[in-house]
C-alpha positions as CSV (number, residue, x, y, z in Angstrom):
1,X,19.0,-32.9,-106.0
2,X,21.1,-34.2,-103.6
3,X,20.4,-37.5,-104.4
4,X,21.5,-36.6,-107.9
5,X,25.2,-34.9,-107.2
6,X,26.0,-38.1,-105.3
7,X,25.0,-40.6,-107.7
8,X,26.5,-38.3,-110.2
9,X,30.2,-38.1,-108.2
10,X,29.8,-42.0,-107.5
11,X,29.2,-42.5,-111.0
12,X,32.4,-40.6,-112.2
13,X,34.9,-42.0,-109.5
14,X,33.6,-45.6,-111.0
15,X,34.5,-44.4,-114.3
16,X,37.7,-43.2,-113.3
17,X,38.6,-46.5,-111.7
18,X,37.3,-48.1,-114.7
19,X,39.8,-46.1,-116.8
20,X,42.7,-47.1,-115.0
21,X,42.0,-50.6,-114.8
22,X,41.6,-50.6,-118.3
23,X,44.7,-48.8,-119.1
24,X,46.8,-51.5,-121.8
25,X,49.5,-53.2,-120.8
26,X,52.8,-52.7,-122.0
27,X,56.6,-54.2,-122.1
28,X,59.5,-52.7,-123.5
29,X,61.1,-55.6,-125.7
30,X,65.1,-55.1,-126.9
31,X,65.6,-52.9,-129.8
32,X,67.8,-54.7,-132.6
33,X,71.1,-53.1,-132.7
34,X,74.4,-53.7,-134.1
35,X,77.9,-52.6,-132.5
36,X,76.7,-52.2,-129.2
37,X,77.1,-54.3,-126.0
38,X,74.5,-55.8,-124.2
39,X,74.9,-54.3,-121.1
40,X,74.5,-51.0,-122.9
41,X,71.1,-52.6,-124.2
42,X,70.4,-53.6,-121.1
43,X,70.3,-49.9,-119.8
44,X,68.9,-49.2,-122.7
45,X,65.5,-51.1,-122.1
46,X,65.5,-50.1,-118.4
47,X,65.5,-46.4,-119.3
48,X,63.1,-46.5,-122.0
49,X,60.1,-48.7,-119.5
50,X,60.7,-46.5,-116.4
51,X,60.4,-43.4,-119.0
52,X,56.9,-44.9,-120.2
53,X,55.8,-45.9,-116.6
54,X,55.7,-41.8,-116.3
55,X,54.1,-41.2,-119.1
56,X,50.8,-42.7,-117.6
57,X,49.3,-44.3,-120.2
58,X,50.1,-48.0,-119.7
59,X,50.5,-50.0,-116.8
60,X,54.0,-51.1,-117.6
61,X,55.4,-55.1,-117.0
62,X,58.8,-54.5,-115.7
63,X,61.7,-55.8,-116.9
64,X,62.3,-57.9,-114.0
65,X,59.2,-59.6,-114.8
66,X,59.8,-59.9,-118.7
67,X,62.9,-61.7,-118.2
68,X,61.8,-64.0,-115.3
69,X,58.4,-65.1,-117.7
70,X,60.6,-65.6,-121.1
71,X,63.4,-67.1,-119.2
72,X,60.7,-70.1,-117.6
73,X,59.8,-70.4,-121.1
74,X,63.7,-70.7,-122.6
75,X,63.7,-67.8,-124.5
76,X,67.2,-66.0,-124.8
77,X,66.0,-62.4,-124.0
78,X,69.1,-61.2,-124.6
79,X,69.3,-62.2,-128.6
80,X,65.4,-62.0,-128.9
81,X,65.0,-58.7,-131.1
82,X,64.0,-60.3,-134.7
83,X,60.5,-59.3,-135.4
84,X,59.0,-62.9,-135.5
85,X,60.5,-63.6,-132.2
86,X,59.5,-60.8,-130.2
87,X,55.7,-61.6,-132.0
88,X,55.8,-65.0,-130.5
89,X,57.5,-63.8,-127.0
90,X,55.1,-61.4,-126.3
91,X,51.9,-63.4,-126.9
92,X,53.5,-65.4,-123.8
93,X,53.6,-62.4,-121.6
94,X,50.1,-61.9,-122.3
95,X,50.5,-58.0,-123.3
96,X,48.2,-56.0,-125.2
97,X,51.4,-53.8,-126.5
98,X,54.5,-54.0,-126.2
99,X,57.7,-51.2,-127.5
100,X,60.7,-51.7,-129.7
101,X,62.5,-50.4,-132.3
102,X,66.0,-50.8,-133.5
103,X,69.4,-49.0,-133.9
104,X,71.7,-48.6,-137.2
105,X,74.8,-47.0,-138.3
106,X,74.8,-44.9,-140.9
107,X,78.4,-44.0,-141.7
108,X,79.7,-42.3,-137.9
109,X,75.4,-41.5,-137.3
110,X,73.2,-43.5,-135.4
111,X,69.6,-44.3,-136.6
112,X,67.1,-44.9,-133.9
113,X,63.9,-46.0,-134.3
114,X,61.1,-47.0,-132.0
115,X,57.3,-47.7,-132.1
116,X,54.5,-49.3,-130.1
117,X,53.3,-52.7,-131.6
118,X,50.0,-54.3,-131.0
119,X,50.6,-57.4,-129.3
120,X,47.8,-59.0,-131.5
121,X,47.8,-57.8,-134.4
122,X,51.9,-56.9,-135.2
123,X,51.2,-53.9,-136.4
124,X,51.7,-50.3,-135.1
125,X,49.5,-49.3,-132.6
126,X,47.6,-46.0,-133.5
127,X,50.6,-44.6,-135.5
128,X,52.7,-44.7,-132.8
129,X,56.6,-44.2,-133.9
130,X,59.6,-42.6,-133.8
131,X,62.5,-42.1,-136.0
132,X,66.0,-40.2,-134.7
133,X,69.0,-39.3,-136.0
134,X,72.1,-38.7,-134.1
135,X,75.5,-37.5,-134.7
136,X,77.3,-39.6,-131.4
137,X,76.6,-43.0,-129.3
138,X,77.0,-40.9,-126.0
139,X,74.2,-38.1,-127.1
140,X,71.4,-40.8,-128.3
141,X,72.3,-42.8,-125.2
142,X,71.5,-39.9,-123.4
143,X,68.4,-38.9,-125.2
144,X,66.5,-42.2,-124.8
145,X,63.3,-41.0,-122.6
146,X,62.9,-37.9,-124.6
147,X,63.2,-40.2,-127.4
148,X,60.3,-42.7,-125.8
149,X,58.2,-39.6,-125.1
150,X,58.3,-38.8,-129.0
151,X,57.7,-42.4,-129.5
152,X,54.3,-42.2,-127.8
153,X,53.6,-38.9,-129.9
154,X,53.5,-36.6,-126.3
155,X,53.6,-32.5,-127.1
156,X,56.7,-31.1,-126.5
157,X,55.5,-29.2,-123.4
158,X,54.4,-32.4,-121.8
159,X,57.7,-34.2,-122.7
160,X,59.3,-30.9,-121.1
161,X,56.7,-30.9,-118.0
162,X,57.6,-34.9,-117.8
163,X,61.7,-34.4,-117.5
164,X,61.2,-31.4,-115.0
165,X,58.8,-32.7,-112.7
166,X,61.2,-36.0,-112.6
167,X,64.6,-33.9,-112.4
168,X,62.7,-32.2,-109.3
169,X,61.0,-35.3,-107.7
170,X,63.9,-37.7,-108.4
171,X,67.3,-36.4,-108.6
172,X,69.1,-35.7,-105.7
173,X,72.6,-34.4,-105.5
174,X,74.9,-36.1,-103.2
175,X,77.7,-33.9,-102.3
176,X,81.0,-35.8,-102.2
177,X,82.3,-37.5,-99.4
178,X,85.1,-39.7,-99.4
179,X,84.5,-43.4,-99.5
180,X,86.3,-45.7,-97.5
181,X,87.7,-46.8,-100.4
182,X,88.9,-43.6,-101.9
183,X,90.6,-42.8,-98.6
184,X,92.0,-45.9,-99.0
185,X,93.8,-44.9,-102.1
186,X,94.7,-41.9,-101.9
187,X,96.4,-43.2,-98.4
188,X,98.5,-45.7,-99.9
189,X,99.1,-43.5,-103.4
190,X,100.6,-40.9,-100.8
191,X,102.5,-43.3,-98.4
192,X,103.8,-45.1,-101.6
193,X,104.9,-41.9,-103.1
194,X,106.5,-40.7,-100.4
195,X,108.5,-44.6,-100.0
196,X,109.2,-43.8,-103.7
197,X,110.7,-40.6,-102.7
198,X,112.7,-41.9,-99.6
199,X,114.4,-44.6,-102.2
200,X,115.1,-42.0,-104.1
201,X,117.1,-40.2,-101.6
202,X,118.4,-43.5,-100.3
203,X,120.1,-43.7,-103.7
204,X,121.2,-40.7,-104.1
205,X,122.8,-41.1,-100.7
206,X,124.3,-44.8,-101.7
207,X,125.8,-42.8,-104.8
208,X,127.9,-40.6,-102.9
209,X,129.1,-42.4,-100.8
210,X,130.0,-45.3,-103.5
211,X,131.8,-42.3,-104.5
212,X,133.6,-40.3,-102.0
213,X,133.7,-43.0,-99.1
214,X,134.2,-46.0,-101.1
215,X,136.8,-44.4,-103.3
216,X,138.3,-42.7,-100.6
217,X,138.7,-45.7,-98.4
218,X,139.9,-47.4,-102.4
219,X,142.8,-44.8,-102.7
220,X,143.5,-45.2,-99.4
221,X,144.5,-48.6,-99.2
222,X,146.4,-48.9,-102.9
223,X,148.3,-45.7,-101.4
224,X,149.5,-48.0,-98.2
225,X,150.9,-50.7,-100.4
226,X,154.5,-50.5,-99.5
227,X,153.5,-49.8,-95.9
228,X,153.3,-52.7,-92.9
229,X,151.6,-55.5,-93.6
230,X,149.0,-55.3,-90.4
231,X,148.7,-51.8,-91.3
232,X,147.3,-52.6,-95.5
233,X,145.2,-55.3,-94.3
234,X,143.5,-52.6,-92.0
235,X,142.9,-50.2,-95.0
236,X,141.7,-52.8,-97.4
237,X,139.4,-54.4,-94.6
238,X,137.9,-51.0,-94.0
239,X,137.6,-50.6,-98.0
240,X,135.4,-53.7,-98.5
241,X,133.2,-52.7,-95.3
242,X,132.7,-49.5,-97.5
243,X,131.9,-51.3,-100.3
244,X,129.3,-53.6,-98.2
245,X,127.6,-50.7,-96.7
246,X,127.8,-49.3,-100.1
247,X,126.0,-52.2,-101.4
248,X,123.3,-52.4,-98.6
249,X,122.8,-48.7,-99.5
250,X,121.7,-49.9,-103.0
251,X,119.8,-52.5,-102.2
252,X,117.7,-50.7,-99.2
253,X,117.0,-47.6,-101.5
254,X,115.7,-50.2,-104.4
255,X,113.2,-52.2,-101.7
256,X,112.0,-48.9,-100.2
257,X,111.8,-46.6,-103.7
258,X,110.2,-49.9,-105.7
259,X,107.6,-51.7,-102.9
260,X,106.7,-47.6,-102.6
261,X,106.1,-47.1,-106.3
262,X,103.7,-51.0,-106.0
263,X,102.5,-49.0,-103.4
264,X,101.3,-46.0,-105.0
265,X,100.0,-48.0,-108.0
266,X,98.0,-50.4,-106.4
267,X,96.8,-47.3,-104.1
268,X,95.9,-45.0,-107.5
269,X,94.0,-48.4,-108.8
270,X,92.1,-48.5,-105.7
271,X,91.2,-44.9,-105.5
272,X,90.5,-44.7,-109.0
273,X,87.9,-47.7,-108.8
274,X,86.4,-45.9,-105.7
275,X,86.0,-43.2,-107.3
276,X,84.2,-44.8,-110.2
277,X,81.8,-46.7,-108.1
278,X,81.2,-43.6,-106.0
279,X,80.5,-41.9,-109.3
280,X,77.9,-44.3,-110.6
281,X,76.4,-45.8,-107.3
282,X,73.5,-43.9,-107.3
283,X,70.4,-46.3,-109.2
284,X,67.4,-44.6,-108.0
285,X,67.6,-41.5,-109.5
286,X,70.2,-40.1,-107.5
287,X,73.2,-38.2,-109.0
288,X,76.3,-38.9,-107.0
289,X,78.8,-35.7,-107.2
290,X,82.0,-37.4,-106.5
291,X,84.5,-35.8,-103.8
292,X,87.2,-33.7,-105.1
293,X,89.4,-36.4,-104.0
294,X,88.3,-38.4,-106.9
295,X,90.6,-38.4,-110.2
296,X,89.2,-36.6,-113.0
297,X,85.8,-35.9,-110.9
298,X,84.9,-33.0,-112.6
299,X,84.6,-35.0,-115.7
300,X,82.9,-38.1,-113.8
301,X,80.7,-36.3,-111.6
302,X,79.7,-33.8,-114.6
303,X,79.0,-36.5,-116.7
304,X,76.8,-38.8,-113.5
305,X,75.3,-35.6,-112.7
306,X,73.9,-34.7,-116.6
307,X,73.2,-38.8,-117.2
308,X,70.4,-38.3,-114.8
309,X,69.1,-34.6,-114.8
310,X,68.6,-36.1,-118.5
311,X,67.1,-38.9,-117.6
C-alpha cells in the first residue's frame, strides 16, 4: 500500500513537471496602430507580456529577447506589425504563439483589438480575442493588462484576483523625499526670486533718487548760474556725480533683478525635471509619490501612483 501512495505521488509530481515544461511559448508582437508614438507602443508591448507572464499559462519570450533575435536577423521591430510580417518573424523566434492585435480611431474613440495567433497555423488560437472600445488614449492606455487578461478569455474574478494579488505583491509606495535635484531647484528658484526682488528694490531706489537727488543737485546748480565761477563748477560737478551714481543705480538693479529672474527659471526648469523623473523613476512596480516640493505633485504622483495600482 505504501508502495502504491509513493509511486502514486511520484507519478503526479512527474506529471506536474511535465505540464509546465510543456506549457506553449509565447511573444507579444507590436499591435498595428495609427497616431501613436512608438515609445508609447513600446510601453505598450512591455505591459501587455509582463501581464501574460502572470497569467501562468505560457512561458513568455521577453521582449528583450524578441528584439535582440529579429534585430540579428534585420528585421525593423519597430515597423513589423503587418500580418504577413509578424507570420514570417515569428517562425524565426521559434514560438508556438505569439499576441497582437491592433488599434483604430473611430471618430475621438479608440478600437483595440487583440488575439492569440498560432504561430503555425496564422490562425487564432482556441478562440482566443479581444475587442475594446474606449472613449480616451489615457483610459485604454491604462487598461492594457485587464485588456490582455480578456484577451486570454480569464473570468472576471481571476482577472480581479490577478490585479490584486499584483497591486499587493508589487506596488510599493515611496513616500516623497526630495531629490538632489529638486532641492537643487527649488534653491536656485528661491535665491533667484529673491535677486529678482532685490533688483526690484534696487530700482525703485535708483528712481528716487534720479528724482529727488539728481534733480535736486539739477536745480541746484542752474539756480547758482550768476554765482562765482569756482562755486557753479562745484554744483554742476556734484550734479553729474548724481547722475553717475544714478546710473550705476540702474544698471546694478538690472544685473541683480535679471541674472535673478535666469536664476529662478533655470532653477523652476530643474526642479520641474526633478520632479518628473522622481515621479516616473520607479520601473519595477514601484509607485513613486513625489515630495510636496514637486510642482503640480498631486496631479503627477496621483497619476504615477494609479498608472501602476492599475497595472
Amino acid at each position: 500500500m505504501k508502495k502504491l501512495v509513493i509511486f502514486l505521488l511520484l507519478f503526479m509530481l512527474v506529471m506536474s513537471l511535465s505540464a509546465q515544461e510543456t506549457k506553449p511559448l509565447i511573444v507579444v508582437m507590436n499591435f498595428y496602430y495609427q497616431d501613436i508614438s512608438g515609445g508609447d507602443m513600446s510601453s505598450f508591448t512591455s505591459v501587455v507580456s509582463e501581464a501574460l507572464s502572470r497569467t501562468g499559462l505560457y512561458n513568455v519570450m521577453s521582449i528583450e529577447d524578441r528584439d535582440k533575435i529579429l534585430t540579428d536577423r534585420e528585421y525593423d521591430v519597430e515597423s513589423c506589425v503587418q500580418p504577413s510580417c509578424q507570420a514570417r518573424a515569428v517562425k524565426a523566434l521559434n514560438v508556438d504563439l505569439y499576441l497582437t492585435g491592433d488599434i483604430g480611431r473611430l471618430g475621438n474613440k479608440y478600437i483595440l483589438h487583440g488575439a492569440i495567433i498560432n504561430a503555425k497555423t496564422g490562425e487564432v488560437h482556441q478562440g482566443l480575442q479581444y475587442d475594446e472600445i474606449y472613449n480616451d488614449f489615457i483610459k485604454m492606455r491604462d487598461d492594457m493588462t485587464a485588456f490582455t487578461y480578456k484577451v486570454c478569455h480569464l473570468e472576471d474574478e481571476r482577472i480581479t484576483q490577478l490585479i490584486d494579488d499584483y497591486t499587493r505583491t508589487k506596488t510599493v509606495v515611496v513616500e516623497g523625499k526630495a531629490s538632489p535635484g529638486e532641492i537643487v531647484g527649488i534653491a536656485m528658484t528661491i535665491a533667484g526670486l529673491g535677486g529678482g526682488i532685490v533688483g526690484g528694490l534696487m530700482y525703485l531706489d535708483y528712481d528716487g533718487f534720479w528724482n529727488k537727488d539728481v534733480q535736486a543737485s539739477h536745480d541746484l546748480y542752474m539756480a547758482a548760474e550768476n554765482s562765482s565761477e569756482e562755486y557753479y563748477s562745484d554744483l554742476y560737478n556734484s550734479y553729474l556725480d548724481d547722475v553717475e551714481t544714478s546710473k550705476s543705480k540702474f544698471y546694478s538693479s538690472l544685473i541683480v533683478g535679471g541674472a535673478g529672474l535666469v536664476v529662478a527659471a533655470i532653477g523652476g526648469v530643474v526642479w520641474g525635471v526633478s520632479a518628473n523623473m522622481a515621479n516616473n523613476s520607479a520601473t519595477d512596480g514601484t509607485a513613486a509619490k513625489p515630495s510636496p516640493l514637486s510642482f503640480g505633485a498631486a496631479y503627477n504622483g496621483q497619476f504615477s501612483l494609479s498608472m501602476k495600482l492599475e497595472y
